[in-house]
N, C-alpha and C positions, 0 to 999 in steps of 0.2 A: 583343741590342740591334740593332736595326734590320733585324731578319730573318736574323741572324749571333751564332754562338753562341763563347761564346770566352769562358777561365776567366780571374778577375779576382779579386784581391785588392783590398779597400777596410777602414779601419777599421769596425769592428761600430759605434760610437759613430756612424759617419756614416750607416749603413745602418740603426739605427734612433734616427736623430735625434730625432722625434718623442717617443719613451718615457725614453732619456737625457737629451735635454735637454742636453746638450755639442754644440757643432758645429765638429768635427774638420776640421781645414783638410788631411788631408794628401789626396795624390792617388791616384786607381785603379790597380793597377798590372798589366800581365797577365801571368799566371803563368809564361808563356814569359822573362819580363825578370826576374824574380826567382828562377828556378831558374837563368839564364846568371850572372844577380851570384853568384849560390854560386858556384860554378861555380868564376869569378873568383874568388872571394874563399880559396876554396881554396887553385887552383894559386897564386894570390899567396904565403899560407904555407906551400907547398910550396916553392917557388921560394926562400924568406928565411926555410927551417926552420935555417937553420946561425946565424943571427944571431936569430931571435924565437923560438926554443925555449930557449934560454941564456937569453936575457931577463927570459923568461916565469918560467923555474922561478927565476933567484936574487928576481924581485919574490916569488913564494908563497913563497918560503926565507925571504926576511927578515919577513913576515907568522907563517906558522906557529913559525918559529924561536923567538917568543916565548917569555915566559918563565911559560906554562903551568905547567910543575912549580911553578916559584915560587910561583905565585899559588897553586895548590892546596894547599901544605905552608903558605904563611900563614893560607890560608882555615882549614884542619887545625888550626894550631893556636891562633885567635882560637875557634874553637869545644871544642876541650878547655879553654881555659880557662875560659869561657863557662859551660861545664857543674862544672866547678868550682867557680863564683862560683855556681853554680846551689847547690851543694852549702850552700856555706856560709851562704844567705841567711837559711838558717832559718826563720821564722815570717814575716817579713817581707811580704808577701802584692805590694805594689807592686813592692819589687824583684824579687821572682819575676818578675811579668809585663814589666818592663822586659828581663831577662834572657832570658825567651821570646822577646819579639819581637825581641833582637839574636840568638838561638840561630837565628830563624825565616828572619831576615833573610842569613845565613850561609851556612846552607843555601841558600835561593836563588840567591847569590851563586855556589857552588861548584857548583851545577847548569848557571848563565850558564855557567861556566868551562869546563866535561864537553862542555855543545853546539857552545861555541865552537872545543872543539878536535876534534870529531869534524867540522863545519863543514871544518875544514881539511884534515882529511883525506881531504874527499871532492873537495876542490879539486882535492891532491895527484892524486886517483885521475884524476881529469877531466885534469888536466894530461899525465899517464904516456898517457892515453888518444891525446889529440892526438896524443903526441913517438910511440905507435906506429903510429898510421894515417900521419903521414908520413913516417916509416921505410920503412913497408910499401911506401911509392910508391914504382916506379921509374923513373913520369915524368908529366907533367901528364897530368891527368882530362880526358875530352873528353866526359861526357856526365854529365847532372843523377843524383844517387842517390838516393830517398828513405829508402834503410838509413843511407847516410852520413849526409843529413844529421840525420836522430834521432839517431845518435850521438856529432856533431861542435858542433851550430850550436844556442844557445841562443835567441835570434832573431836576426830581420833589420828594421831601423827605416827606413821609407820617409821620404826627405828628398825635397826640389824638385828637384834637383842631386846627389844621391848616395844610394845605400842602403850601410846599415852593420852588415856582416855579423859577429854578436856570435859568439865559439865558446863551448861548456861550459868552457874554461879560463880566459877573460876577455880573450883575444884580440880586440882588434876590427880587421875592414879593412874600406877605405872602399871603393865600388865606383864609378863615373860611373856615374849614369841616364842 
């Protein structure tokens, strides 16, 4: 820009306005100010890993702690019976198909359940990830990583006044722009 080269972040929506047809209000930001908000946003939860790692894990604790098993032994056995009532229907050719599509529907349901809780487990893993990269630290970062943040930072959301530096655990901290 104006004879000066210099890397910039802008949303894609704003840079082709034109073909989107959205027009993104948020601002350019250069990538020297958004690799320091890491940065920040880091040693922040480095700094308050003894109070946001605690946190962090009893909020996934009471999410995954659900009652999965439950759900799967009800799901389990509204489907044995299911197939049961399959059994007995006999010729009945409507109730068959009524029975199908609650056998079908069950099924789907206990698939929701299998995703849902393999979902959480990779929370878990994201979250273990975090509590060990700031372990690992034995004192604030003083320079941008591009390994760290592939394996830390899920995005970062440009505001007027702040970016907000998301992690793969669900971590957010706010930075000043």
């Amino acid at each position: 820009n104006r004879g000066c080269k210099s890397t910039v972040w802008r949303c894609v929506s704003r840079v082709l306005k034109k073909s989107s047809g959205i027009d993104c209000p948020a601002r350019t930001i250069h990538e020297e100010d958004l690799q320091a908000a890491v940065v920040t946003a880091v040693n922040d939860a480095w700094a308050r890993k003894d109070i946001v790692l605690p946190a962090l894990k009893a909020n996934v604790q009471s999410v995954v702690d659900g009652d999965t098993d439950d759900r799967l032994a009800a799901v389990d056995k509204a489907l044995r019976d299911k197939q049961a009532e399959l059994l007995e229907a006999g010729k009945d050719q409507a109730k068959i198909d009524e029975i199908g599509d609650s056998i079908v529907a069950l099924r789907e349901e206990r698939q929701d359940i299998l995703t849902e809780a393999a979902m959480h487990t990779e929370l878990i893993e994201r979250l273990e990830d975090l509590a060990a990269f700031l372990d690992e630290q034995t004192e604030a970062i003083t320079e941008y990583s591009e390994a760290m943040v592939r394996r830390l930072i899920a995005k970062i959301t440009v505001y007027d006044e702040k970016l907000t530096v998301e992690f793969k655990s669900g971590l957010e901290i706010d930075v000043d722009a």
